[in-house]
MARMAR-830456 format. One record per atom (N, C-alpha, C): x negated, y, z negated; atom name; residue in one letter; residue number from 1. Coordinates in pm, whole numbers, plus 50000, padded with zeros to 5 digits. Last residue first. Layout:
% MARMAR-830456
- px/py/pz/a/r/k
- X/Y/Z/CA/a/NUM
...
This chain:
% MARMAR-830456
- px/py/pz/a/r/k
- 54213/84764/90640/N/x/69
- 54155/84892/90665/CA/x/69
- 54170/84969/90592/C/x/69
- 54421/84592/90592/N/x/68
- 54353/84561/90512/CA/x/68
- 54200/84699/90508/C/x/68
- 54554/84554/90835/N/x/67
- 54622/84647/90701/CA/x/67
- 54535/84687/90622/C/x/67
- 54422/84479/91004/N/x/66
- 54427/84591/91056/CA/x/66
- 54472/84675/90910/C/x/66
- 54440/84182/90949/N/x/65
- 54317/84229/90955/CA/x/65
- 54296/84392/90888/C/x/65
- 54660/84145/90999/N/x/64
- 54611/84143/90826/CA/x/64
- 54482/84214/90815/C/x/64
- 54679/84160/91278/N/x/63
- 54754/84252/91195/CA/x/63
- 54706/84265/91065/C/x/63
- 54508/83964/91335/N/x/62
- 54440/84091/91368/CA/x/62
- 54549/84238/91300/C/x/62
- 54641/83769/91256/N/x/61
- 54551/83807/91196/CA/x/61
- 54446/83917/91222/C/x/61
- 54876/83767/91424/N/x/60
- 54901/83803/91346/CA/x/60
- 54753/83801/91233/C/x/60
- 54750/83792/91696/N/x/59
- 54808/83899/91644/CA/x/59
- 54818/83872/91467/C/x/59
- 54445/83610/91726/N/x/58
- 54602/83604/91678/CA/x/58
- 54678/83739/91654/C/x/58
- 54268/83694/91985/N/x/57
- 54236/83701/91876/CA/x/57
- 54415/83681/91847/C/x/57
- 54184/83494/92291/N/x/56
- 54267/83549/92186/CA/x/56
- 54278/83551/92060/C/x/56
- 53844/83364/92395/N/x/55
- 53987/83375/92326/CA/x/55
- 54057/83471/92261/C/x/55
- 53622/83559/92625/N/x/54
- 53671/83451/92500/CA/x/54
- 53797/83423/92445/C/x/54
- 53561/83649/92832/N/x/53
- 53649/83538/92869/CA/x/53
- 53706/83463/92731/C/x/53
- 53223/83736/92711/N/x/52
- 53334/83781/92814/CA/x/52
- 53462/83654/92859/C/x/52
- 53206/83790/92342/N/x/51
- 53163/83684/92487/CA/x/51
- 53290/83749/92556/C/x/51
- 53308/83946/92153/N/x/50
- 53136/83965/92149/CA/x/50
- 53100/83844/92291/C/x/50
- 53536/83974/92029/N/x/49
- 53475/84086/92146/CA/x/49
- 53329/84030/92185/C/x/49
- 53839/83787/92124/N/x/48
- 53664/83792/92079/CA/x/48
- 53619/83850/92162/C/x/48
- 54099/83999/92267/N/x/47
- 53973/83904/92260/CA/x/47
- 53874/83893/92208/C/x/47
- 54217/84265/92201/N/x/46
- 54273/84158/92211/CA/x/46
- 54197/84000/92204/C/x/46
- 54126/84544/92075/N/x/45
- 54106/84452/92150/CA/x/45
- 54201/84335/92112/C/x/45
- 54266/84834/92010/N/x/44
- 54292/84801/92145/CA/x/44
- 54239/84649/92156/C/x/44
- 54168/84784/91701/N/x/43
- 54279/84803/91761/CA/x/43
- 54333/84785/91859/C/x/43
- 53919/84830/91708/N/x/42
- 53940/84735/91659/CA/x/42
- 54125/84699/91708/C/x/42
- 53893/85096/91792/N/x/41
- 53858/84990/91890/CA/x/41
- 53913/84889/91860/C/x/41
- 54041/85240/91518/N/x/40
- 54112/85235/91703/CA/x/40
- 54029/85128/91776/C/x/40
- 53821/85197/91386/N/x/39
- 53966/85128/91351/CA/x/39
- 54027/85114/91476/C/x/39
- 53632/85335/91454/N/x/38
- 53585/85178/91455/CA/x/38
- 53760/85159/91421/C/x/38
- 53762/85594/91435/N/x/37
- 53758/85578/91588/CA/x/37
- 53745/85389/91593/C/x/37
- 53809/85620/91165/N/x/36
- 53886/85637/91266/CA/x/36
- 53874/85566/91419/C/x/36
- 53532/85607/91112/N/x/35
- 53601/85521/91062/CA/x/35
- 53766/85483/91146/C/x/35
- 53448/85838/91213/N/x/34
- 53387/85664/91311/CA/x/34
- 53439/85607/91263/C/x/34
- 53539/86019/91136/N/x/33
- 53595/86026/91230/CA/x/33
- 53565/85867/91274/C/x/33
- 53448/86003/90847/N/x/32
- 53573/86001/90840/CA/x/32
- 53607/85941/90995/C/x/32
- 53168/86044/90913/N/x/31
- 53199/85904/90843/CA/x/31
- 53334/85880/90894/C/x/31
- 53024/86195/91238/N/x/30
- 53107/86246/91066/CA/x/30
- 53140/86098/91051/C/x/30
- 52928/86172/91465/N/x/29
- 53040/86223/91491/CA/x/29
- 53125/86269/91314/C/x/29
- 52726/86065/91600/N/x/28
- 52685/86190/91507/CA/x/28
- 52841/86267/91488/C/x/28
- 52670/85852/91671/N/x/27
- 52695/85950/91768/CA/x/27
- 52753/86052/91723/C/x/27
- 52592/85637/91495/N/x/26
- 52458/85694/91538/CA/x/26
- 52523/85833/91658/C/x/26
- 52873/85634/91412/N/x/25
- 52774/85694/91312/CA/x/25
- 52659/85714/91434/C/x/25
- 52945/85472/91638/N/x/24
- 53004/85617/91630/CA/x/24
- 52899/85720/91489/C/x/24
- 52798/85199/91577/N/x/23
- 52811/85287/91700/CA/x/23
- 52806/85444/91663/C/x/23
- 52924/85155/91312/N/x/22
- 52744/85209/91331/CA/x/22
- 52809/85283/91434/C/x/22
- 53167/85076/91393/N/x/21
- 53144/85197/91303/CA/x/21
- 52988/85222/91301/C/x/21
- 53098/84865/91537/N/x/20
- 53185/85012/91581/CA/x/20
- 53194/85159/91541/C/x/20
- 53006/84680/91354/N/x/19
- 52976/84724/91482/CA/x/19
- 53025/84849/91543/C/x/19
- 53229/84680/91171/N/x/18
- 53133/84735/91155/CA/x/18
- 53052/84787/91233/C/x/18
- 53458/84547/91357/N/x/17
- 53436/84718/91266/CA/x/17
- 53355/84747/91252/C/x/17
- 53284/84341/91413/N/x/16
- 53332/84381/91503/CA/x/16
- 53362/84538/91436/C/x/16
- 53310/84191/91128/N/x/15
- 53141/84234/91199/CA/x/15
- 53205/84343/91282/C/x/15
- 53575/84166/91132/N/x/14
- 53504/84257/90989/CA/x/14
- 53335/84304/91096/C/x/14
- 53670/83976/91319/N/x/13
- 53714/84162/91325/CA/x/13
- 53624/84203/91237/C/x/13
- 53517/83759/91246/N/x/12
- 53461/83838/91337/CA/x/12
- 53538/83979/91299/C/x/12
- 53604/83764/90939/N/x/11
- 53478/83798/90947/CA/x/11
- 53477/83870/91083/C/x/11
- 53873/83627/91046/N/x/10
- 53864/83794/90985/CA/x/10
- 53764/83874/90956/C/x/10
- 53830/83433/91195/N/x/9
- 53867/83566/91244/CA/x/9
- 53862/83680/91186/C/x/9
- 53778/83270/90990/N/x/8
- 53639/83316/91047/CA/x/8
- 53698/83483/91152/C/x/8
- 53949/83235/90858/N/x/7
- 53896/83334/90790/CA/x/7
- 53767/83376/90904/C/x/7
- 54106/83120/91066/N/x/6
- 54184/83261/90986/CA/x/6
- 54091/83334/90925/C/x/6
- 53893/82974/91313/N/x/5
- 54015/82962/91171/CA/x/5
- 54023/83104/91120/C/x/5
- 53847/82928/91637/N/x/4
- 53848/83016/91483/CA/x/4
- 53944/82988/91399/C/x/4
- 53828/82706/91861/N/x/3
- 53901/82768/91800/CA/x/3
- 53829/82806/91681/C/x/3
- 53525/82726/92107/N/x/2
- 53589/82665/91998/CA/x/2
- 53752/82775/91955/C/x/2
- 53470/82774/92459/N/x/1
- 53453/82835/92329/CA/x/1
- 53552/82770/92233/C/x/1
């Protein structure tokens, strides 16, 4: 798997929230809480989520990422 540049990382985390946040919307849980909850996944991962074995996401753009919530 290739290296990501800064912005493409920030798209994947951006799809990757979003992804998360449908999830919890179709599980009928309220806006506030899936926003909550798509923030916490986004949170625990460490790796491109979307292939098994993929690379490390940078801390420090998963930090800009995270502020930017």
């Amino acid at each position: 798997m290739k290296d990501f540049s800064r912005e493409q990382w920030l798209e994947i985390l951006g799809q990757f929230y979003k992804d998360c946040f449908d999830f919890w919307i179709r599980q009928d849980v309220g806006i506030d809480a899936a926003k909550e909850r798509a923030r916490t996944d986004v949170s625990v991962v460490h790796y491109f989520p979307y292939a098994p074995q993929g690379p490390r996401i940078p801390l420090e753009i998963k930090d800009e990422f995270m502020k930017s919530l």
